[in-house]
C-alpha positions as CSV (number, residue, x, y, z in Angstrom):
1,X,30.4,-191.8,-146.3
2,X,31.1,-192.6,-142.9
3,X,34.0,-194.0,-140.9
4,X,34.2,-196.8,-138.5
5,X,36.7,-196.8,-136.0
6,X,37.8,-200.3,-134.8
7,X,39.2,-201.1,-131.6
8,X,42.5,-203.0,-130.9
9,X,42.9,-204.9,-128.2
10,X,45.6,-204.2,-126.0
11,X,47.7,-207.1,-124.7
12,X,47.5,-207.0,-120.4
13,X,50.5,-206.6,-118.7
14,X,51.8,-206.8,-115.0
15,X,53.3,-204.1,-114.8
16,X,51.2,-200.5,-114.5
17,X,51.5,-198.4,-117.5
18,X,53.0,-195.1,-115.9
19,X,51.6,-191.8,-117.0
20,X,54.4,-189.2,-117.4
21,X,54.7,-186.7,-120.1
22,X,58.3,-188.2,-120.9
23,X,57.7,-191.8,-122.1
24,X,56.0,-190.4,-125.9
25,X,59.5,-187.8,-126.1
26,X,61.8,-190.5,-125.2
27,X,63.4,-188.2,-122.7
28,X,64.1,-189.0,-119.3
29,X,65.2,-186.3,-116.3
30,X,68.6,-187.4,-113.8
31,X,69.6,-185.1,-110.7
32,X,73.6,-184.1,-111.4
33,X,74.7,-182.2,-108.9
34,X,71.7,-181.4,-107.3
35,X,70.0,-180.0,-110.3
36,X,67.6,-181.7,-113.0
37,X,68.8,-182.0,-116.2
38,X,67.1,-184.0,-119.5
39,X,68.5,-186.6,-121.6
40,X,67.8,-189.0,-124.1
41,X,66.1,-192.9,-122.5
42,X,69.1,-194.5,-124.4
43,X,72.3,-192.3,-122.7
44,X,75.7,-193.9,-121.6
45,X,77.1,-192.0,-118.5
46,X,80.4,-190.8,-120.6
47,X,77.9,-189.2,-123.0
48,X,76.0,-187.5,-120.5
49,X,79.7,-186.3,-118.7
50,X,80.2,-185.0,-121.8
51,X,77.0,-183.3,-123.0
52,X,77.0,-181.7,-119.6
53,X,80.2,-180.3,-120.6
54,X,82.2,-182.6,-117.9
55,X,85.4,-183.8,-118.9
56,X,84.9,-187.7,-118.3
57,X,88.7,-188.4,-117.6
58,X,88.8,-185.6,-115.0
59,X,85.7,-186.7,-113.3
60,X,84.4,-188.8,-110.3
61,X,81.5,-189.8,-110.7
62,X,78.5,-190.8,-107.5
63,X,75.6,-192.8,-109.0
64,X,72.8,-193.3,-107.0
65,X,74.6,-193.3,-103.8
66,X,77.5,-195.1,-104.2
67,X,80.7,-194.7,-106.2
68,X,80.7,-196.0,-109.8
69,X,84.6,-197.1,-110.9
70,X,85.3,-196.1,-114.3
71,X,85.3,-199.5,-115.8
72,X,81.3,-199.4,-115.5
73,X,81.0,-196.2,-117.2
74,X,80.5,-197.6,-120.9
75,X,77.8,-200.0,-119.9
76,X,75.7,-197.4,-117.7
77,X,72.6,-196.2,-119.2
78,X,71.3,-193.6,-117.2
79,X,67.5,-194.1,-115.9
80,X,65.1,-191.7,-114.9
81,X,65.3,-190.6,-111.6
82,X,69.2,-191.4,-111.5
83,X,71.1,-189.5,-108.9
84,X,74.8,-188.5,-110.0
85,X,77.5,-186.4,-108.2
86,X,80.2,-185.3,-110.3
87,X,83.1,-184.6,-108.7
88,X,86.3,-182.8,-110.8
89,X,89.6,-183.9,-110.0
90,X,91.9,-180.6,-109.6
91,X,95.7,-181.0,-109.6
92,X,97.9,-178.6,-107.0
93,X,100.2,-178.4,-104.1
């Protein structure tokens, strides 16, 4: 008995297939605070916050440079490579 292995084609496309260990996992690597941390392709930025045990209503939040206002946060996805500086809000006098 013998096997024959067929080929499929593979449809071309523009863009270059990258070759990184993290696109079979489906996990993707941010910088928070200065350090790398892992995450899931599909994350929302309150679900990182909060996996990274920030309190997202006591938070400022840097993405990428420039100041994200809260009423984005739902609708962020986080991508690899994403820079984030989280900032906690302390109270005092």
């Amino acid at each position: 008995m013998s096997f024959v292995q067929s080929k499929q084609s593979i449809p071309h496309s523009p863009f270059p297939i990258p070759h990184s260990p993290h696109i079979m996992s489906n996990e993707i690597t941010v910088q928070v605070n200065g350090e790398t941390h892992s995450c899931s392709f599909q994350t929302f930025l309150p679900d990182l916050l909060q996996q990274l045990g920030f309190n997202p209503r006591l938070v400022a939040v840097e993405y990428n440079g420039e100041i994200l206002h809260r009423q984005f946060w739902p609708e962020t996805k986080v991508q690899p490579g994403d820079r984030l500086e989280v900032v906690t809000i302390v109270g005092g006098g």
